[in-house]
C-alpha positions as CSV (number, residue, x, y, z in Angstrom):
1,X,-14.6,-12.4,25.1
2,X,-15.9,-10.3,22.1
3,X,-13.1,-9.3,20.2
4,X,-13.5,-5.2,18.6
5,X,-11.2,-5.4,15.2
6,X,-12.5,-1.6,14.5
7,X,-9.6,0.4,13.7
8,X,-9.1,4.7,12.9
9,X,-6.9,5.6,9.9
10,X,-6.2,9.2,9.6
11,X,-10.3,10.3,10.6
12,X,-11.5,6.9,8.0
13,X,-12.9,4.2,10.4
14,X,-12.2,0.9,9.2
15,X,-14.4,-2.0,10.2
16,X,-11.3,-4.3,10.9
17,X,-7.6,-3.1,10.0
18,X,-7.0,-5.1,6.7
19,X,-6.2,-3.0,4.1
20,X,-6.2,-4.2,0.1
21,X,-2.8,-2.6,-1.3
22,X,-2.6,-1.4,-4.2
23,X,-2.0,-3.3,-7.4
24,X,-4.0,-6.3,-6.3
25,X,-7.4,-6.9,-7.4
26,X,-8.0,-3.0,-7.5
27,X,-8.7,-3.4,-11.2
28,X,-12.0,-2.2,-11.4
29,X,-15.3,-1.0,-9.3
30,X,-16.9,-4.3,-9.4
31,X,-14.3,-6.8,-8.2
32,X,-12.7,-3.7,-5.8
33,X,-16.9,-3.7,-4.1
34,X,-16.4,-7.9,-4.1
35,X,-13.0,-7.9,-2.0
36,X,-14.9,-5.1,0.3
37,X,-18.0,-6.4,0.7
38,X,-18.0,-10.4,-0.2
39,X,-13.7,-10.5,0.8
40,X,-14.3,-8.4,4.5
41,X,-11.1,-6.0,3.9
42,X,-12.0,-2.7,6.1
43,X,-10.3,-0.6,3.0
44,X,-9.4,-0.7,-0.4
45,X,-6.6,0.9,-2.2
46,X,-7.5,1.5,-6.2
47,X,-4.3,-0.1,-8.6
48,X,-2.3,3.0,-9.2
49,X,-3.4,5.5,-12.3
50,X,-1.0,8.4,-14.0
51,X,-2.2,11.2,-15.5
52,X,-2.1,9.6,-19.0
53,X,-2.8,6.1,-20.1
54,X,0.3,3.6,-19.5
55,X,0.2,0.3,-21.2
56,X,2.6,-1.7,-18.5
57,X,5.0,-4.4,-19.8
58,X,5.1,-7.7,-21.7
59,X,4.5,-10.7,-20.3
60,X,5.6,-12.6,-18.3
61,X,5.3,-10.1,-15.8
62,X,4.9,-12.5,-11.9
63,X,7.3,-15.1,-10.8
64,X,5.2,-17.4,-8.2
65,X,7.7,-18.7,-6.1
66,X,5.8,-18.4,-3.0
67,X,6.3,-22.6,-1.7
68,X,10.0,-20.7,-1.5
69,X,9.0,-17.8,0.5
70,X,9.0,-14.6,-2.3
71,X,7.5,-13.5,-5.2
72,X,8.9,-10.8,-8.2
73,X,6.2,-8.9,-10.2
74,X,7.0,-6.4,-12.7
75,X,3.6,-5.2,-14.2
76,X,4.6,-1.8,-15.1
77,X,2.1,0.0,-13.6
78,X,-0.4,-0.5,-16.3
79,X,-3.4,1.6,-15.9
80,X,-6.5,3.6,-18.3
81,X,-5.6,7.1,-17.2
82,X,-6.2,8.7,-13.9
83,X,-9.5,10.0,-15.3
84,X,-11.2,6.8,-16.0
85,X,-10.2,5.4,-12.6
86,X,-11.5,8.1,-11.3
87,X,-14.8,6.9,-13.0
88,X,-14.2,3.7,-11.4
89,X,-14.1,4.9,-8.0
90,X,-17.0,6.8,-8.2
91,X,-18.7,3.5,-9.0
92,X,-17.3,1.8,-6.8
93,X,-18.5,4.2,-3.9
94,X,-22.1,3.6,-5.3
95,X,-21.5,-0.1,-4.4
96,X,-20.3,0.0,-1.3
97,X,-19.5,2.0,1.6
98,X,-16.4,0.8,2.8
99,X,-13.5,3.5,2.4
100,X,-11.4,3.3,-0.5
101,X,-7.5,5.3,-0.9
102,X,-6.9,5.8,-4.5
103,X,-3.0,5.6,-5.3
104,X,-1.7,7.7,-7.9
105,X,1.9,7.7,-9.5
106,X,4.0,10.5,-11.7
107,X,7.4,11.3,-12.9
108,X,7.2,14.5,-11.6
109,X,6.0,16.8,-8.6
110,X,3.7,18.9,-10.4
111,X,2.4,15.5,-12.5
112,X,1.6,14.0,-8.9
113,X,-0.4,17.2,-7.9
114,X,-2.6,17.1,-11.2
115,X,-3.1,13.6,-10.0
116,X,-4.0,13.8,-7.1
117,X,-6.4,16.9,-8.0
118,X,-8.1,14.9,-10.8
119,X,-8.6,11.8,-8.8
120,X,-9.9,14.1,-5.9
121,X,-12.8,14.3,-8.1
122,X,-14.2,11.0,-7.2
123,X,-14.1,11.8,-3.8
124,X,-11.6,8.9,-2.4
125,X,-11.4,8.6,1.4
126,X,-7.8,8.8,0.8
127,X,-5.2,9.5,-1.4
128,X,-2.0,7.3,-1.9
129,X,0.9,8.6,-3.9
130,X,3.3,5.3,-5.0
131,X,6.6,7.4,-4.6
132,X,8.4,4.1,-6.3
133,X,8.9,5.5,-9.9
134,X,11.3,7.8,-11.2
135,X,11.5,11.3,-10.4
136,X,12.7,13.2,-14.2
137,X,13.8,16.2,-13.0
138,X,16.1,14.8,-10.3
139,X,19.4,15.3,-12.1
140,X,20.1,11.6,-11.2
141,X,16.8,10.5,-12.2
142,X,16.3,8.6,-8.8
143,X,13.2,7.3,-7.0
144,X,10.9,9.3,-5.1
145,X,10.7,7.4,-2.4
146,X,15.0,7.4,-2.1
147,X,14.7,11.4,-1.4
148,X,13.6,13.4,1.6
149,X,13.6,16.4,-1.0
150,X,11.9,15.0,-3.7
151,X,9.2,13.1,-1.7
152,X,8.3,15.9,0.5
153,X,7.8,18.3,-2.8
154,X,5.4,15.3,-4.3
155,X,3.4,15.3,-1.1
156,X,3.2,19.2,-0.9
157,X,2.1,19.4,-4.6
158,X,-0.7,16.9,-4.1
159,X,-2.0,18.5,-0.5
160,X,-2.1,21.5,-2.0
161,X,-4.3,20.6,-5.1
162,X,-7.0,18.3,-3.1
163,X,-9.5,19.0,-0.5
164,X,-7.9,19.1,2.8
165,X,-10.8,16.5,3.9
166,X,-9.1,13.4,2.0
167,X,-5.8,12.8,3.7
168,X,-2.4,12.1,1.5
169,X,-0.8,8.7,2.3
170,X,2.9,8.4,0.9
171,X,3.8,5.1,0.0
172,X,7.4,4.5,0.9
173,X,10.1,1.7,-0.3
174,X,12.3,-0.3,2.2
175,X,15.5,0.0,0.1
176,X,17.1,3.0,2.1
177,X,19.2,3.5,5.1
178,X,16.8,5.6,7.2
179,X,13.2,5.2,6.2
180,X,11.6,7.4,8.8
181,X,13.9,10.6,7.4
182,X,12.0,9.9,4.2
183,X,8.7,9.5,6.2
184,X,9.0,13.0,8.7
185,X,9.7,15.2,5.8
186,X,6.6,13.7,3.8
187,X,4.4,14.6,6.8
188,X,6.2,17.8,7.9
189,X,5.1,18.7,3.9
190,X,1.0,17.7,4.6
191,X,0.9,13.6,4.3
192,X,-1.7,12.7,7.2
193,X,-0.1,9.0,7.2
194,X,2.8,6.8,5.6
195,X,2.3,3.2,3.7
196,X,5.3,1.4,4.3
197,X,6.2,-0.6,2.3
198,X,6.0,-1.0,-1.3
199,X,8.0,-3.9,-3.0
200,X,11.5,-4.3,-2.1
201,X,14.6,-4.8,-5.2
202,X,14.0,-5.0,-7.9
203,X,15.1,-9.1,-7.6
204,X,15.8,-10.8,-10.6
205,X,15.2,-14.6,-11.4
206,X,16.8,-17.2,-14.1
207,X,15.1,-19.9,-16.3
208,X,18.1,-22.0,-15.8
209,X,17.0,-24.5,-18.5
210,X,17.0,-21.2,-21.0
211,X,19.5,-19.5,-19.1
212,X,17.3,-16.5,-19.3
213,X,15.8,-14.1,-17.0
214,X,12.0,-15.4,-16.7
215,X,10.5,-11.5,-16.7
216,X,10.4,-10.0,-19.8
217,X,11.5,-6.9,-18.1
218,X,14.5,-8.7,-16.2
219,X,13.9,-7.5,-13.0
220,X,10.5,-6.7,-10.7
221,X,9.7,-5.8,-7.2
222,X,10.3,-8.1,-4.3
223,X,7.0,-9.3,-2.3
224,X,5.7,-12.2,-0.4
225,X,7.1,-13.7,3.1
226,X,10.4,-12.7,2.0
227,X,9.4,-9.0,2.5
228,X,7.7,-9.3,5.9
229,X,10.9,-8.8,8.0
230,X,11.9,-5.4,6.2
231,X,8.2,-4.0,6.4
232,X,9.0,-4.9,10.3
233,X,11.6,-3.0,10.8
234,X,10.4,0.1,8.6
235,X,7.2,0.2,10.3
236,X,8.9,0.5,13.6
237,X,11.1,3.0,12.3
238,X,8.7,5.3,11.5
239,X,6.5,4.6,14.4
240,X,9.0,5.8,17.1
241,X,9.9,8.7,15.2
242,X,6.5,9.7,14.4
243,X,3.9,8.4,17.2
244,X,1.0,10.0,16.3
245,X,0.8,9.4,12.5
246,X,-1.4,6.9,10.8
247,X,0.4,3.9,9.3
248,X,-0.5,1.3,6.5
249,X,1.9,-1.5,7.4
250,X,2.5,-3.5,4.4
251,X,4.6,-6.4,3.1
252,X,4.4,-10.1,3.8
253,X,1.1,-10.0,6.0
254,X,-0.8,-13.5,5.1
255,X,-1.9,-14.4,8.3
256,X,-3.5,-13.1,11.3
257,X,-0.3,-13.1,13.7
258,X,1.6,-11.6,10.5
259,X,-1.2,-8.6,10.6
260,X,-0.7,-8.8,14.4
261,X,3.1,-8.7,14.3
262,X,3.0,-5.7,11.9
263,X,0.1,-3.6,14.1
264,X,2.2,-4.2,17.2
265,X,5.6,-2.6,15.4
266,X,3.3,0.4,15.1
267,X,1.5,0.1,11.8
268,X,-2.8,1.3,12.6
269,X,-4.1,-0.7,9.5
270,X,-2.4,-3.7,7.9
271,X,-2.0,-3.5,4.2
272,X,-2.5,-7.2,2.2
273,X,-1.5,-7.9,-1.6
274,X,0.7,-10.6,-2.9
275,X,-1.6,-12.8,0.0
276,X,-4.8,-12.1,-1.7
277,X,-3.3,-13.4,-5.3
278,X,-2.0,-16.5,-3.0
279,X,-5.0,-17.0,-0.9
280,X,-7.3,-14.9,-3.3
281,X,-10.3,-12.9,-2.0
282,X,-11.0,-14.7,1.3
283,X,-8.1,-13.6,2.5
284,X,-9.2,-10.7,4.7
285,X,-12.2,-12.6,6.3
286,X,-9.3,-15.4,6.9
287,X,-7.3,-13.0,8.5
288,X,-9.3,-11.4,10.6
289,X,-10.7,-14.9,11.8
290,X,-7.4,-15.6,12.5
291,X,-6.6,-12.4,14.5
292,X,-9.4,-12.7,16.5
293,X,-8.8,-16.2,17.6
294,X,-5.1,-14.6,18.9
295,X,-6.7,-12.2,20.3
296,X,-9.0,-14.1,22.3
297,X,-7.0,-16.5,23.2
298,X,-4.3,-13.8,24.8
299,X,-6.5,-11.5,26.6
300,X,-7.1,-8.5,24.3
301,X,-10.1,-7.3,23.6
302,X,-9.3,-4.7,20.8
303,X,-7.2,-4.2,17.2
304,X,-6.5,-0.9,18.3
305,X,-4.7,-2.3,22.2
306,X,-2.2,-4.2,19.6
307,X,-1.2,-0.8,17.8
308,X,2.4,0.0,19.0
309,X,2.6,-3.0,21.7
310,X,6.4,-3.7,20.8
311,X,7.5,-0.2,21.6
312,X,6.0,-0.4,25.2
């Protein structure tokens, strides 16, 4: 049987539904063209870039605890400035032609607009806004990603500032009670699709022979194996409340029945990050080789008849 791993995400056709997320080897345009065309994802997602430079924080920043199931990173969401990365994309679009989402992060509405406009320039196939950072003028100073309100005014501001041909993906966190709330008002205010998720936490973890926390920022996001089962359930979520939008599934995914689990609770296109630090650039041409063994082995022919499966 010849096995079709061609996927649509929101009017960008992927050439198999792995998707790099964001933060992971999206570091510049030369090693982002190497994981697309030497790694076989069938997208890229750039490592996030504000408006201004933002230096990130002091090491250590990862705990690998993956022979236990998790990982903690707290990077800080270093980056050169949404204009540089911009610079990089174009680059990278002169390398390659397989479509690339640039994810964008700010601390206000209006600061994710200008974002999104000046990373428009480039002309991404996509734009991701990483809703996990905190919103200043919430009175609370909450996440994004923890509001209906305050997510759907990010999304609005950017969708109104770039070309209506590059769609807005919101990129959505696991920690709240009703995820596909969050996700409905984001695309009732212009998102054409939803990543779900980023990392989950913040965890925290103790050098008990120091009897200190081992990230110098105390406490980072929540990825790795451990993740997979939230990202599950979210994707579902938002899948049978919104059955026609495109979804990045992401969170745990570092084999081909992981990627197949997550595309059968709903997501169309399979986001992969702490896997590729884990089982470094291969990973995409490992999963897919591994999909399409499943595949073959239990009758389907296509990525796209897996899409949704469990809500049948």
């Amino acid at each position: 049987m010849t096995v079709d791993l061609k996927v649509q995400l929101a009017g960008m056709q992927l050439s198999n539904p792995t998707v790099l997320a964001s933060g992971i080897l999206g570091t510049t345009a030369q090693l982002m063209a190497k994981v697309a065309n030497e790694g076989g994802a069938g997208a890229i997602t750039s490592k996030s870039a504000s408006v201004k430079e933002r230096k990130g924080h002091a090491n250590p920043i990862v705990v690998d605890a993956l022979s236990k199931g998790w990982f903690l990173n707290a990077v800080g969401l270093s980056n050169p400035g949404v204009e540089e990365k911009a610079a990089e994309i174009a680059e990278y679009k002169r390398l390659t032609k397989t479509p690339i989402i640039a994810s964008v992060f700010a601390s206000t509405a209006e600061e994710f607009g200008l974002a999104a406009e000046l990373i428009s320039k480039a002309a991404p196939d996509a734009i991701e806004l990483d809703m996990s950072c905190p919103n200043v003028e919430d009175e609370f100073g909450g996440l994004f990603c923890l509001s209906e309100k305050a997510s759907a005014k990010a999304v609005e501001e950017a969708a109104s500032r770039v070309p209506k041909s590059i769609p807005i993906f919101a990129k959505l966190s696991p920690d709240v009670p009703a995820i596909e709330l969050i996700a409905r008002a984001c695309v009732e205010s212009g998102a054409g699709g939803i990543t779900a998720v980023n990392t989950a936490g913040p965890g925290m973890a103790i050098d008990i022979n120091r009897a200190k926390p081992i990230l110098a920022n105390k406490y980072g996001g929540l990825s790795g194996p451990a993740l997979k089962p939230l990202a599950i359930k979210c994707v579902y979520r938002i899948r049978a409340a919104l059955p026609d939008t495109a979804i990045i599934g992401t969170g745990g995914v570092f084999s081909g029945e992981d990627a197949i689990e997550m595309m059968m609770a709903g997501a169309s296109a399979v986001g992969i990050g702490t896997a590729a630090f884990y089982r470094e650039l291969t990973v995409f041409n490992q999963v897919c080789s591994e999909m399409t063994a499943w595949m073959d082995a239990n009758g389907y022919n296509s990525a796209k008849q897996l899409i949704s499966k469990a809500h049948e």
